[in-house]
C-alpha positions in Angstrom: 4.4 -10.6 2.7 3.0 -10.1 -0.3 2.7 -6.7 -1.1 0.1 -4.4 -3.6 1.3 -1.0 -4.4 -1.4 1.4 -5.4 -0.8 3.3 -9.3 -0.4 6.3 -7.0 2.7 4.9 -5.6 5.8 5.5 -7.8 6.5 1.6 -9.0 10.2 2.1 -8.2 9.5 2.0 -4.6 9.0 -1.7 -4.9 12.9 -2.4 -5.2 13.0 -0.3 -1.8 10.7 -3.1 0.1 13.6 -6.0 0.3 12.2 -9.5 1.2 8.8 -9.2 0.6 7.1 -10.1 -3.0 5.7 -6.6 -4.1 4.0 -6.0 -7.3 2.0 -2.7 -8.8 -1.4 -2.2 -9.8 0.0 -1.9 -13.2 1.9 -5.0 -13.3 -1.5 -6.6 -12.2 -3.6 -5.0 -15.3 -5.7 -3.1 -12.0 -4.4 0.2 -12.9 -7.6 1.7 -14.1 -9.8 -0.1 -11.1 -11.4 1.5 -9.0 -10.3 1.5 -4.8 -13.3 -0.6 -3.5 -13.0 -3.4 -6.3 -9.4 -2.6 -6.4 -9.3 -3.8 -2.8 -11.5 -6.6 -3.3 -9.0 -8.1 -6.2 -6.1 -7.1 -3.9 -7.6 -9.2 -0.8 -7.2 -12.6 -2.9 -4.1 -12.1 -3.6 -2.1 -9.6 -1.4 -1.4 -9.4 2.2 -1.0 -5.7 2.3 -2.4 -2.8 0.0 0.2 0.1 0.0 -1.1 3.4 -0.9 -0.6 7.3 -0.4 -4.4 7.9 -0.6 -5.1 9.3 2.7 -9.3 9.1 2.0 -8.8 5.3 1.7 -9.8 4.5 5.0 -12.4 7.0 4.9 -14.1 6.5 2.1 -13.6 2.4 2.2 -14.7 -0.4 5.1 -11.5 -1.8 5.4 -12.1 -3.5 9.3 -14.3 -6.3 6.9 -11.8 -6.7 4.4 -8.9 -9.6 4.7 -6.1 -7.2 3.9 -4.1 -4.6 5.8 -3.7 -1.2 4.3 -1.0 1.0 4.8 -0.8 4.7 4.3 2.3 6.4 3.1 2.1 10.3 4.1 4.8 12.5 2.7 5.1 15.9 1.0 4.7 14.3 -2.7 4.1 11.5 -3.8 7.3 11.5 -5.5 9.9 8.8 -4.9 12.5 10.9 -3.2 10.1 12.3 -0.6 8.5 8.0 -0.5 11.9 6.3 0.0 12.8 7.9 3.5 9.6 6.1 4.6 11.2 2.9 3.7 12.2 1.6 7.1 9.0 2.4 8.7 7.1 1.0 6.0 8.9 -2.5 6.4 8.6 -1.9 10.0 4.8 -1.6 9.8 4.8 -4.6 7.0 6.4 -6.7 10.2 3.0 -5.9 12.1 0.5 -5.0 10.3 -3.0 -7.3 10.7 -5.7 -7.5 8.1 -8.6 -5.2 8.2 -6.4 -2.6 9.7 -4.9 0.6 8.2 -1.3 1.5 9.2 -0.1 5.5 8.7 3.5 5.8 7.7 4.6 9.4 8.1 7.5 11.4 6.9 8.7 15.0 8.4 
């Protein structure tokens, strides 16, 4: 899979998410852009568009887009409350479809 992580995302999750080709918004030049263009950029080139923005799907049409989101939800987003979420997040990577929003939730 090829794998977005939003700039909200601490970039050193991306060594976390083995066997998948993960890059940040950063590393693209999209840090500054904006979720629905961010998205739209993504889409061409991405398979799935990690975030921890819980509004995404709210504030965003993602059923007509052809990317899957996926929703990180811990205390923080700091990387020691993101990396227990690892296996769940490569678990939903497994089976996550495009135009769909998968919620990844910690304790």
């Amino acid at each position: 899979m090829r794998v977005l992580l939003d700039e909200c995302v601490d970039w050193r999750l991306s060594r976390e998410i083995a066997g998948h080709d993960v890059k940040t918004a950063q590393q693209m030049g999209w840090a500054t852009i904006k979720n629905g263009e961010l998205l739209a950029f993504a889409s061409k080139q991405f398979d799935v568009f990690v975030t921890v923005d819980r509004n995404l799907s709210f504030q965003q049409n993602l059923a007509s887009l052809p990317i899957a989101v996926v929703v990180l939800q811990a205390k923080t987003n700091r990387l020691a409350d993101l990396k227990p979420l690892v296996p769940a997040l490569l678990s939903a990577l497994s089976s996550v479809r495009p135009g769909a929003v998968e919620w990844v939730a910690g304790d």
